[in-house]
C-alpha positions as CSV (number, residue, x, y, z in Angstrom):
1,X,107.2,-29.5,105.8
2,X,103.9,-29.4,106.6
3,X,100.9,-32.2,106.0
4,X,99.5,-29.6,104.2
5,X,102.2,-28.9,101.7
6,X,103.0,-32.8,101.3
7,X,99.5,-33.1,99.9
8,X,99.6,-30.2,97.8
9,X,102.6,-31.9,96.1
10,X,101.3,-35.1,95.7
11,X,98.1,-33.3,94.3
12,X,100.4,-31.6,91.8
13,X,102.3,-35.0,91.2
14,X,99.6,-37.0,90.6
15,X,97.9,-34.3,88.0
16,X,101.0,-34.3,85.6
17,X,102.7,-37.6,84.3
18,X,106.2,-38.1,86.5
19,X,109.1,-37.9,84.7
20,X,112.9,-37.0,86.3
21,X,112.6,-33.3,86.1
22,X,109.2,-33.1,87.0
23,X,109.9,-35.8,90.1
24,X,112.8,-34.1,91.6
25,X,110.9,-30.3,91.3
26,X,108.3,-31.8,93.6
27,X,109.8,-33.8,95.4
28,X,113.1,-31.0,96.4
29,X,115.7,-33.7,96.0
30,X,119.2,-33.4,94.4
31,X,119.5,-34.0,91.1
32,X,122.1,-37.1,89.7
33,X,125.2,-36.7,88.5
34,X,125.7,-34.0,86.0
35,X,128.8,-33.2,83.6
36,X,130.1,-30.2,81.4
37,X,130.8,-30.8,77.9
38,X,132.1,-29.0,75.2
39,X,129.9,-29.2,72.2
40,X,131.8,-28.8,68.4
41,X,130.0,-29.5,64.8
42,X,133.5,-31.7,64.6
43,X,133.3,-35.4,64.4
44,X,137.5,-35.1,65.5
45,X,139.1,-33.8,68.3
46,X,139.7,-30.5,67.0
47,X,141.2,-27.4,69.7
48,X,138.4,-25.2,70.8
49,X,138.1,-22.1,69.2
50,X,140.5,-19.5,69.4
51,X,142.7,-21.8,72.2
52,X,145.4,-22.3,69.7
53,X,145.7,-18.5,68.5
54,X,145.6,-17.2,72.1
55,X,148.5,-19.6,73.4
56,X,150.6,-19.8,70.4
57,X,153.1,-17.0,70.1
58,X,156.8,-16.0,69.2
59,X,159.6,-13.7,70.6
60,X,159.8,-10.3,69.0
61,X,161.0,-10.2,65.6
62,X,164.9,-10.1,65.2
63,X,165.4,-10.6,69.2
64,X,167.3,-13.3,68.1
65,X,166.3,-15.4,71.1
66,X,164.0,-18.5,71.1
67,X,160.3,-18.7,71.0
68,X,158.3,-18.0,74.4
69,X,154.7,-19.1,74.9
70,X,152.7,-17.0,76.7
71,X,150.5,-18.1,79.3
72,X,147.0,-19.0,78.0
73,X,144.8,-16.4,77.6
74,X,141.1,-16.7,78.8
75,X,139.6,-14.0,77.2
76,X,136.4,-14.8,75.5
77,X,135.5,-14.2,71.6
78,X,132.3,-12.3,73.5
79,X,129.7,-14.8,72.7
80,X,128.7,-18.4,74.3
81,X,125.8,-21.1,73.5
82,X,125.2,-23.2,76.6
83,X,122.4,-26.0,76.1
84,X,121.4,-26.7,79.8
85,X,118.6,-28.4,82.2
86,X,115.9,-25.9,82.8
87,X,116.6,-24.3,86.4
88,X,120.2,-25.9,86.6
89,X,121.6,-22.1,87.1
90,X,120.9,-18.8,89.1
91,X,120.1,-16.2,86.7
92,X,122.0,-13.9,88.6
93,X,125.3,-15.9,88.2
94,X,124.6,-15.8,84.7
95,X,124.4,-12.0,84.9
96,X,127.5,-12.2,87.2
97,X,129.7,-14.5,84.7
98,X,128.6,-12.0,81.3
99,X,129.8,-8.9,83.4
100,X,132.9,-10.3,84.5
101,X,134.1,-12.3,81.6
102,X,132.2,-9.5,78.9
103,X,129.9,-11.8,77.1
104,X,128.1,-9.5,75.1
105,X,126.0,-12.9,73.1
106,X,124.2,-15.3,75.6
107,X,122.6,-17.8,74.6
108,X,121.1,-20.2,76.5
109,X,119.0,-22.8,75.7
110,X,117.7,-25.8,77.9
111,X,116.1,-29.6,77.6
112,X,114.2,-31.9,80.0
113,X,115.9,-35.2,79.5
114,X,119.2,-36.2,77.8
115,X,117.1,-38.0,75.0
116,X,115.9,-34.6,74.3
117,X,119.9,-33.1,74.0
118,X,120.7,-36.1,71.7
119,X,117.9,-35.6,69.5
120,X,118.6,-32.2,68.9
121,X,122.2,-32.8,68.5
122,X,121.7,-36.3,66.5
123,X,119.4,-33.4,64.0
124,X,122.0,-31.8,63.1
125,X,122.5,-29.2,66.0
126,X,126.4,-30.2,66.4
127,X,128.6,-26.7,66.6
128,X,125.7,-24.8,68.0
129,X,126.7,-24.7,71.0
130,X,129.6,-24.4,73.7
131,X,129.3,-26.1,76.3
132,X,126.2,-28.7,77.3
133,X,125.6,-30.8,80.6
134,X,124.7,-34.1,80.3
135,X,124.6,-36.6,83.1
136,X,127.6,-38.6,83.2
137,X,126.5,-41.7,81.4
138,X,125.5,-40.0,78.0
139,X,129.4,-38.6,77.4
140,X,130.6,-41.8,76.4
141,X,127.5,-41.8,73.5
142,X,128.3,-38.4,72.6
143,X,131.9,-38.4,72.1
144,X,131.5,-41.9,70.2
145,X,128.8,-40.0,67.9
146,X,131.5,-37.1,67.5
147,X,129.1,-34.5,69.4
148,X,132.0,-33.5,71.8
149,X,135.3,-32.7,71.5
150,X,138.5,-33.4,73.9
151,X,138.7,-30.4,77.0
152,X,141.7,-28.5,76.7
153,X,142.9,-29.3,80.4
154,X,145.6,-27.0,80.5
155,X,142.8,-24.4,80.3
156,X,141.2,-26.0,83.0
157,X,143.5,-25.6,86.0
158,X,140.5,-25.5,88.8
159,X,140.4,-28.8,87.4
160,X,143.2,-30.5,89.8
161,X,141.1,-29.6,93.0
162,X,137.9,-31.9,92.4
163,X,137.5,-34.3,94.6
164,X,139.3,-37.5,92.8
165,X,136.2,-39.8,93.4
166,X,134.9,-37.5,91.0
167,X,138.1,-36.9,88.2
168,X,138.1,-40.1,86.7
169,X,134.0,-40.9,86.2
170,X,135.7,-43.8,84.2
171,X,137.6,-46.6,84.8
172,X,140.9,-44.0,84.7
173,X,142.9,-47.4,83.2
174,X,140.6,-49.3,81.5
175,X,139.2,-49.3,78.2
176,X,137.0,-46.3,79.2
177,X,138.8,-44.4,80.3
178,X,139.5,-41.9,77.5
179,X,136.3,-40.7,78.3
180,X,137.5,-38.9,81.2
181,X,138.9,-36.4,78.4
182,X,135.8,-35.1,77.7
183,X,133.9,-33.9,80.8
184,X,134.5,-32.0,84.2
185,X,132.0,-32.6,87.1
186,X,129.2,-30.0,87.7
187,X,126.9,-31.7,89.9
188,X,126.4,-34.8,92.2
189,X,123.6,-36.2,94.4
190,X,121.1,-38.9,94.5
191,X,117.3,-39.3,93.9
192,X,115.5,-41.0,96.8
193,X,112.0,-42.2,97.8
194,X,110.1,-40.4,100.7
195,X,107.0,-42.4,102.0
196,X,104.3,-40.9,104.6
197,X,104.4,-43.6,107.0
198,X,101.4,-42.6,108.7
199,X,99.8,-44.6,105.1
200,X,102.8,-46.4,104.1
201,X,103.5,-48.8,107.0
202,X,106.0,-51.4,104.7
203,X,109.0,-50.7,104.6
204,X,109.7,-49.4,101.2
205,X,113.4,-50.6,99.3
206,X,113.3,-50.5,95.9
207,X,111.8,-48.2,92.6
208,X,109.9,-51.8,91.7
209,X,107.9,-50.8,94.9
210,X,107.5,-46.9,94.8
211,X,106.4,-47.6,91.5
């Protein structure tokens, strides 16, 4: 990157107050941890739609023998509501995940902070939608305000092969650790400070300073 395009950017940063979205835009940095959650209009831990009707099942009638489950079926009910951070997908996978798992119904909405998810949840916006990311550190307040519900991890096999630094966010035997129930990782990263040392000649440690 250019001296050029490092002033352009802090042009552009200086212009519009800095906030996490806006920060890690301009500054091309990863963005912090980030987990999938399903959302329900439940305050319980009720089964996800259709999961119980798609896996329950019983031998042919007068067969005579005993009652086989199927394996789980992952077929869709055509229709999902994802609440997101704006530019946290490629449209094209989007496209890509409608054609192949025939989701007719998309809707996708996004937010610029997790206050902003709460607040729309905490107004009554529970059962809306799907699924939701928040970073990791808001699950605990949303499954203690019953905006999530428990992930069905037998539906989840991909599950098993995340890294397990990653599996258990929480204390996996401590009194957090139910909380593990409720998310999968998405994302992971960290948020930095860059610093032009041709005008910053300190050396530059903490937020306190870049602040």
């Amino acid at each position: 990157m250019g001296d050029q395009d490092i002033e352009r950017i802090v042009r552009q940063m200086a212009r519009a107050p800095i906030n996490r979205r806006g920060f890690l835009k301009a500054g091309s940095l990863s963005a912090s941890a980030a987990f999938l959650a399903a959302c329900s209009g439940g305050g319980g831990s009720s089964a996800a739609p259709s999961a119980a009707a798609s896996v329950a099942a019983s031998a042919p009638a007068g067969s005579g023998g005993p009652s086989v489950a199927p394996a789980p079926s992952y077929a869709t009910e055509g229709a999902l509501f994802m609440y997101n951070w704006a530019e946290y997908i490629d449209l094209d996978n989007i496209e890509e995940f409608k054609t192949r798992y025939n989701i007719a119904d998309w809707t996708y909405d996004i937010y610029d902070s997790n206050e902003a998810l709460l607040t729309k949840l905490q107004g009554g916006a529970t059962g809306l939608y799907d699924i939701a990311s928040p970073t990791a550190e808001f699950v605990k307040v949303m499954a203690d305000e019953g905006f999530i519900v428990e992930l069905d991890f037998s539906r989840i096999p991909n599950a098993a092969l995340i890294n397990p630094t990653f599996q258990n966010f929480y204390d996996p035997t401590g009194p957090d650790a139910k909380y593990n129930k409720y998310h999968v990782p998405k994302d992971w990263g960290t948020t930095g400070i860059a610093v032009r040392k041709k005008f910053v000649t300190e050396e530059v440690k903490t937020w306190k300073q870049f602040f």
